[in-house]
N, C-alpha and C positions, 0 to 999 in steps of 0.2 A: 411515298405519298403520291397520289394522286393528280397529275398537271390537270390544272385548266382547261378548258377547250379553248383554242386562237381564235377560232375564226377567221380564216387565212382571208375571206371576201372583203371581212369587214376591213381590216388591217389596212389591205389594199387600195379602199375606199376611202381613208383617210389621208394614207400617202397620197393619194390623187389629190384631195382637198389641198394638203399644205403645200404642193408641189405647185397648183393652180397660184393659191394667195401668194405665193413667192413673186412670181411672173408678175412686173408689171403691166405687160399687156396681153395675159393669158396666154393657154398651150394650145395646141391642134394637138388630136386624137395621138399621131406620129411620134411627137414630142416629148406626150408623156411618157408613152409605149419605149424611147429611147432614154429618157432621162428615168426613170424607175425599172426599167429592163423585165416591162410587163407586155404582153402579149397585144396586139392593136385589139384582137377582137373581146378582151376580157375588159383593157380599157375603154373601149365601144361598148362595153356592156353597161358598164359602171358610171359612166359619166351620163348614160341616157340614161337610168334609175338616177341620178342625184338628180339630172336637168329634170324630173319630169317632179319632184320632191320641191324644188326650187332652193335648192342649194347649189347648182351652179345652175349658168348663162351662156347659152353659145350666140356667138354674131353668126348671121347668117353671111355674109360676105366673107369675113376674113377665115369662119371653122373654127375661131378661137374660144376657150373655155374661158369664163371665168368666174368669180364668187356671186352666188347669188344673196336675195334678200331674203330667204329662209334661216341661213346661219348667220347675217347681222341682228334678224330679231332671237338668235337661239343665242348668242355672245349677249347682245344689251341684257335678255332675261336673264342670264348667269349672274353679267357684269352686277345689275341691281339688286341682285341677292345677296351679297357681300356686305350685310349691313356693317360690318365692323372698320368698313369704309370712312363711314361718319363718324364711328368713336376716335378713331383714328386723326380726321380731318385736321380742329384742333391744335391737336399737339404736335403736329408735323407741323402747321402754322406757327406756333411759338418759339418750336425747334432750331425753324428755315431762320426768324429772325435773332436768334440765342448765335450761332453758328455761320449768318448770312452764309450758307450755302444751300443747295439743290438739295431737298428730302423726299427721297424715295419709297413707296410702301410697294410691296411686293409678295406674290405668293410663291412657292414651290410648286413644279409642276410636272411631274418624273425627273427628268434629267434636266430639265431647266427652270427659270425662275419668268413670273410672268407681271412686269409691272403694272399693279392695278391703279397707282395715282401717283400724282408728284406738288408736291410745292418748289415752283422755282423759285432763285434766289433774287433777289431785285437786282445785282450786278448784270452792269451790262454784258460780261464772260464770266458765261454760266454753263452748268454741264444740265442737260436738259435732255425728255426722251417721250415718244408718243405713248400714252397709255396702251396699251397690251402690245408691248415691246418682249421680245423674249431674249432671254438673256441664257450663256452656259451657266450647270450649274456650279462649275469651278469659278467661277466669276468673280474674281477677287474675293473682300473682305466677306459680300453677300454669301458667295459659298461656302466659307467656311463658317458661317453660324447655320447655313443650314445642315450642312456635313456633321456638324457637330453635336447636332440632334440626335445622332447615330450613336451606338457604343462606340469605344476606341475598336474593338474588335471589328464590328459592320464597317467602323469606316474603313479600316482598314482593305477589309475582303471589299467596300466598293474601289478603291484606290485601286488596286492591285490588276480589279476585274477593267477597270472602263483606264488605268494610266492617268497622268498628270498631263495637264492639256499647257504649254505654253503657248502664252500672248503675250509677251512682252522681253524682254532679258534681262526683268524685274523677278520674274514668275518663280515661288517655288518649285521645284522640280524632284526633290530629295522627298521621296514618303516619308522616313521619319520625319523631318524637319517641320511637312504638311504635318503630320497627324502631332505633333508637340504644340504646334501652331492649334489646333481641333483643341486640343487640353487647356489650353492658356483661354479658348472661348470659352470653353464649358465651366472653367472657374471666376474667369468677370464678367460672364456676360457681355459682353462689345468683343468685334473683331475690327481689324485693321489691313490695309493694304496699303503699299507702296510702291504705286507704278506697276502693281503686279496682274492688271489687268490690261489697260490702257494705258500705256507711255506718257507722263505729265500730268496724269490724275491722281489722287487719292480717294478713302473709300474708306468710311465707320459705318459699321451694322449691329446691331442689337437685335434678339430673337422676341417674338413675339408671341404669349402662348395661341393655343392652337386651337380655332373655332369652326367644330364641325368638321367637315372634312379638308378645312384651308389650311396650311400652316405659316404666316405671314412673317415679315420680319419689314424692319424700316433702316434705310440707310439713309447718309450723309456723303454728298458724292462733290467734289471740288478741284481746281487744277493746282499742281500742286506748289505753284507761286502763291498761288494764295492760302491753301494751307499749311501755313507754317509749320518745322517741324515742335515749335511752344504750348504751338495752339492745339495742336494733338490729343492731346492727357484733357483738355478742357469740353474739347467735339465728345471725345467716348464718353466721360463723363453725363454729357448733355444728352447724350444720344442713348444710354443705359437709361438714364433718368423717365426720357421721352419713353421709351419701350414698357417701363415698369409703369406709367401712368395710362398707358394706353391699358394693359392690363388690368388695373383697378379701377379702370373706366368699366371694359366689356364684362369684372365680373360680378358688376354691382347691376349690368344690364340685365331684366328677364330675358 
Protein backbone atom coordinates (compact mmCIF):
# COMPACT_ATOMS: atom_id res chain seq x y z
CA UNK A 1 0.00 0.00 0.00
CA UNK A 2 0.91 3.14 -0.69
CA UNK A 3 2.32 5.70 2.48
CA UNK A 4 1.18 9.03 2.41
CA UNK A 5 3.19 11.87 1.70
CA UNK A 6 4.78 13.51 5.26
CA UNK A 7 5.50 16.53 4.50
CA UNK A 8 8.70 16.59 6.45
CA UNK A 9 8.34 21.02 6.29
CA UNK A 10 5.08 20.88 7.55
CA UNK A 11 5.80 18.46 10.46
CA UNK A 12 8.57 20.49 11.34
CA UNK A 13 6.52 23.63 11.43
CA UNK A 14 4.31 22.23 13.88
CA UNK A 15 6.95 21.06 16.29
CA UNK A 16 8.06 24.64 16.18
CA UNK A 17 4.53 25.72 17.06
CA UNK A 18 4.06 23.32 20.11
CA UNK A 19 7.55 23.78 21.18
CA UNK A 20 6.94 27.74 21.20
CA UNK A 21 3.37 27.34 23.29
CA UNK A 22 5.19 25.21 25.72
CA UNK A 23 7.77 28.01 26.66
CA UNK A 24 6.33 30.35 28.92
CA UNK A 25 8.31 33.01 27.69
CA UNK A 26 8.99 31.94 24.20
CA UNK A 27 12.42 30.38 22.31
CA UNK A 28 15.19 32.26 20.27
CA UNK A 29 15.90 30.83 16.78
CA UNK A 30 19.00 28.78 18.87
CA UNK A 31 16.67 27.12 21.31
CA UNK A 32 14.48 25.66 19.04
CA UNK A 33 17.34 24.64 16.68
CA UNK A 34 18.73 22.67 20.12
CA UNK A 35 15.63 21.67 21.69
CA UNK A 36 13.97 19.93 18.27
CA UNK A 37 17.69 19.07 16.92
CA UNK A 38 16.58 21.18 13.72
CA UNK A 39 19.07 23.10 11.66
CA UNK A 40 19.16 27.06 12.87
CA UNK A 41 18.71 28.03 9.28
CA UNK A 42 15.59 25.58 8.42
CA UNK A 43 14.33 27.00 11.84
CA UNK A 44 15.01 30.65 10.53
CA UNK A 45 13.23 29.62 7.82
CA UNK A 46 10.10 28.49 9.37
CA UNK A 47 9.39 30.72 12.14
CA UNK A 48 9.73 33.82 9.56
CA UNK A 49 7.03 32.03 7.13
CA UNK A 50 4.70 31.50 10.47
CA UNK A 51 5.77 35.29 11.85
CA UNK A 52 4.91 36.75 8.68
CA UNK A 53 1.33 34.41 8.51
CA UNK A 54 0.79 35.66 12.24
CA UNK A 55 1.04 32.59 13.89
CA UNK A 56 3.97 33.57 15.91
CA UNK A 57 5.50 36.84 17.46
CA UNK A 58 9.10 37.79 17.83
CA UNK A 59 10.24 40.63 20.52
CA UNK A 60 12.34 42.58 19.07
CA UNK A 61 14.61 43.05 22.05
CA UNK A 62 14.81 39.79 23.61
CA UNK A 63 14.71 37.50 19.65
CA UNK A 64 12.07 35.48 21.49
CA UNK A 65 9.22 33.49 19.60
CA UNK A 66 6.14 33.26 20.58
CA UNK A 67 2.34 32.37 19.77
CA UNK A 68 0.64 34.67 17.82
CA UNK A 69 -2.96 35.82 17.19
CA UNK A 70 -3.65 34.04 13.96
CA UNK A 71 -3.70 30.55 15.65
CA UNK A 72 -5.84 32.03 18.81
CA UNK A 73 -8.56 33.09 16.22
CA UNK A 74 -7.75 29.46 14.30
CA UNK A 75 -8.29 27.48 18.04
CA UNK A 76 -11.48 29.89 19.08
CA UNK A 77 -12.85 29.01 15.19
CA UNK A 78 -12.26 25.24 15.91
CA UNK A 79 -13.18 25.60 19.71
CA UNK A 80 -16.90 27.03 18.47
CA UNK A 81 -17.40 24.51 16.07
CA UNK A 82 -17.87 21.77 18.63
CA UNK A 83 -21.51 22.28 18.84
CA UNK A 84 -21.91 19.12 20.84
CA UNK A 85 -20.44 21.30 23.51
CA UNK A 86 -23.86 22.64 24.26
CA UNK A 87 -25.71 19.32 24.21
CA UNK A 88 -23.28 18.27 26.44
CA UNK A 89 -23.40 21.39 28.80
CA UNK A 90 -26.53 20.31 30.65
CA UNK A 91 -25.88 17.19 31.63
CA UNK A 92 -22.44 17.58 32.78
CA UNK A 93 -24.27 20.37 35.05
CA UNK A 94 -26.68 17.86 36.56
CA UNK A 95 -23.79 15.16 36.62
CA UNK A 96 -21.33 17.77 38.65
CA UNK A 97 -24.30 18.14 41.18
CA UNK A 98 -25.62 14.00 41.07
CA UNK A 99 -21.66 13.28 42.01
CA UNK A 100 -20.56 16.84 43.47
CA UNK A 101 -17.42 16.15 41.67
CA UNK A 102 -15.24 18.04 38.70
CA UNK A 103 -16.89 16.83 35.17
CA UNK A 104 -14.82 16.70 32.38
CA UNK A 105 -15.70 16.62 28.56
CA UNK A 106 -13.08 15.93 26.35
CA UNK A 107 -11.90 14.92 22.92
CA UNK A 108 -9.34 12.38 21.38
CA UNK A 109 -6.70 13.78 19.60
CA UNK A 110 -4.04 11.24 18.18
CA UNK A 111 -2.13 10.07 21.08
CA UNK A 112 -3.78 12.43 23.49
CA UNK A 113 -6.89 13.72 24.94
CA UNK A 114 -7.77 17.39 24.61
CA UNK A 115 -10.20 19.05 27.34
CA UNK A 116 -12.88 21.00 25.66
CA UNK A 117 -14.94 22.02 28.85
CA UNK A 118 -15.33 21.32 32.55
CA UNK A 119 -18.00 21.83 35.28
CA UNK A 120 -16.31 22.23 38.62
CA UNK A 121 -17.43 20.93 41.69
CA UNK A 122 -18.71 23.60 44.17
CA UNK A 123 -16.21 21.92 46.86
CA UNK A 124 -13.82 24.16 48.01
CA UNK A 125 -10.93 20.78 47.02
CA UNK A 126 -11.58 20.33 43.64
CA UNK A 127 -9.64 18.78 40.83
CA UNK A 128 -9.95 21.42 38.05
CA UNK A 129 -8.10 22.00 34.63
CA UNK A 130 -7.90 24.94 31.98
CA UNK A 131 -9.82 24.27 28.80
CA UNK A 132 -7.63 22.98 26.05
CA UNK A 133 -5.42 21.12 28.58
CA UNK A 134 -3.98 18.03 26.94
CA UNK A 135 -3.76 15.12 28.52
CA UNK A 136 -1.76 11.33 27.57
CA UNK A 137 -3.81 9.16 26.15
CA UNK A 138 -3.19 6.47 28.66
CA UNK A 139 -4.58 8.86 31.12
CA UNK A 140 -6.14 6.80 33.52
CA UNK A 141 -9.80 5.83 33.31
CA UNK A 142 -10.12 8.52 30.21
CA UNK A 143 -7.81 6.27 28.33
CA UNK A 144 -9.13 3.36 28.64
CA UNK A 145 -12.61 4.31 27.10
CA UNK A 146 -11.02 5.75 24.53
CA UNK A 147 -8.45 2.57 23.83
CA UNK A 148 -11.43 0.71 24.07
CA UNK A 149 -12.94 2.11 20.89
CA UNK A 150 -10.25 -0.02 19.43
CA UNK A 151 -10.73 -3.91 18.64
CA UNK A 152 -9.00 -5.90 21.47
CA UNK A 153 -6.67 -6.67 18.59
CA UNK A 154 -5.76 -2.67 17.56
CA UNK A 155 -5.49 -2.31 21.03
CA UNK A 156 -3.45 -4.65 21.50
CA UNK A 157 -0.82 -3.92 18.50
CA UNK A 158 -1.28 -0.02 20.01
CA UNK A 159 -0.06 -1.22 23.55
CA UNK A 160 2.63 -3.16 22.36
CA UNK A 161 3.84 -0.47 19.59
CA UNK A 162 3.73 2.98 21.96
CA UNK A 163 4.19 0.55 25.82
CA UNK A 164 2.38 1.18 29.04
CA UNK A 165 3.25 4.69 30.11
CA UNK A 166 3.46 4.63 34.18
CA UNK A 167 2.43 7.77 36.48
CA UNK A 168 1.72 6.58 39.31
CA UNK A 169 2.53 2.91 41.49
CA UNK A 170 -1.12 2.67 40.95
CA UNK A 171 -0.72 2.37 37.13
CA UNK A 172 -1.40 -0.70 35.19
CA UNK A 173 1.56 -1.98 33.64
CA UNK A 174 0.70 -5.75 32.78
CA UNK A 175 -1.01 -5.55 28.86
CA UNK A 176 -3.06 -8.35 29.58
CA UNK A 177 -4.53 -6.88 32.72
CA UNK A 178 -4.76 -3.35 30.57
CA UNK A 179 -6.54 -4.83 27.66
CA UNK A 180 -9.07 -7.16 30.17
CA UNK A 181 -9.45 -3.73 31.82
CA UNK A 182 -10.32 -2.35 27.53
CA UNK A 183 -13.04 -5.46 27.75
CA UNK A 184 -14.65 -4.74 31.03
CA UNK A 185 -15.20 -0.98 29.20
CA UNK A 186 -16.51 -2.21 26.18
CA UNK A 187 -19.13 -4.14 28.07
CA UNK A 188 -20.36 -1.35 30.67
CA UNK A 189 -19.64 1.29 29.09
CA UNK A 190 -17.78 3.47 32.25
CA UNK A 191 -14.25 2.93 33.10
CA UNK A 192 -12.51 3.44 36.18
CA UNK A 193 -9.28 4.35 37.85
CA UNK A 194 -7.58 4.19 41.02
CA UNK A 195 -4.69 6.42 41.70
CA UNK A 196 -3.63 5.25 38.33
CA UNK A 197 -3.05 8.32 36.85
CA UNK A 198 -2.42 10.94 39.60
CA UNK A 199 -1.66 9.74 43.22
CA UNK A 200 -4.86 10.71 45.42
CA UNK A 201 -7.18 11.02 42.54
CA UNK A 202 -9.90 9.05 41.06
CA UNK A 203 -11.44 8.88 37.69
CA UNK A 204 -15.06 7.63 35.93
CA UNK A 205 -15.34 8.01 32.20
CA UNK A 206 -18.11 7.12 29.85
CA UNK A 207 -17.72 7.16 25.91
CA UNK A 208 -19.44 9.27 23.92
CA UNK A 209 -20.74 8.55 20.41
CA UNK A 210 -18.67 10.15 17.77
CA UNK A 211 -19.59 13.53 16.08
CA UNK A 212 -18.03 14.08 12.88
CA UNK A 213 -14.70 13.90 13.11
CA UNK A 214 -14.66 14.36 17.32
CA UNK A 215 -14.79 11.42 19.29
CA UNK A 216 -15.70 12.81 22.97
CA UNK A 217 -16.11 11.15 26.07
CA UNK A 218 -17.07 12.81 29.77
CA UNK A 219 -15.37 12.14 32.85
CA UNK A 220 -15.79 12.39 36.75
CA UNK A 221 -12.46 13.37 38.28
CA UNK A 222 -12.17 13.62 42.47
CA UNK A 223 -9.59 13.09 45.11
CA UNK A 224 -9.80 10.09 46.36
CA UNK A 225 -10.90 11.06 50.27
CA UNK A 226 -13.75 12.04 48.84
CA UNK A 227 -14.50 9.37 46.52
CA UNK A 228 -15.36 6.79 48.48
CA UNK A 229 -14.69 3.36 47.57
CA UNK A 230 -19.30 3.10 48.06
CA UNK A 231 -19.79 5.74 46.31
CA UNK A 232 -18.02 4.24 43.11
CA UNK A 233 -20.70 1.74 41.74
CA UNK A 234 -23.11 5.05 42.21
CA UNK A 235 -20.45 7.96 40.10
CA UNK A 236 -20.25 5.06 37.07
CA UNK A 237 -23.66 4.54 37.29
CA UNK A 238 -24.40 8.39 36.86
CA UNK A 239 -21.79 8.91 34.61
CA UNK A 240 -22.86 5.90 31.98
CA UNK A 241 -26.26 7.50 32.57
CA UNK A 242 -24.94 11.29 31.77
CA UNK A 243 -23.03 9.70 28.58
CA UNK A 244 -26.22 7.78 27.21
CA UNK A 245 -28.21 11.22 27.63
CA UNK A 246 -25.86 13.12 25.98
CA UNK A 247 -26.26 10.84 23.03
CA UNK A 248 -30.03 10.94 22.67
CA UNK A 249 -29.59 14.61 22.96
CA UNK A 250 -27.00 15.04 19.86
CA UNK A 251 -29.05 12.30 17.97
CA UNK A 252 -32.41 13.92 18.12
CA UNK A 253 -30.09 17.21 17.06
CA UNK A 254 -30.22 17.97 12.99
Amino acid sequence: MKKPYQAPIVKKAFLILKAISKATHGLRISEISFQLDISKSTVHGITAALEDQGALIRDPSSKRYTIGTTLMELGKAAYERMDFKKAARPIMEHLMEQCRESVFLGIRNKDSVTVIDIVESRKDFKISSPIGTSLPLQAGAIGKVFLSNMTQAGARAYILEKGLIRFTPQTIMDPDIYLKELETVRKTGVAFDDEEYISGVKAVAAPIQAVGAYTPAIWVVGFTASMEDEQIPAIMTQTREAALAINIKLAATP
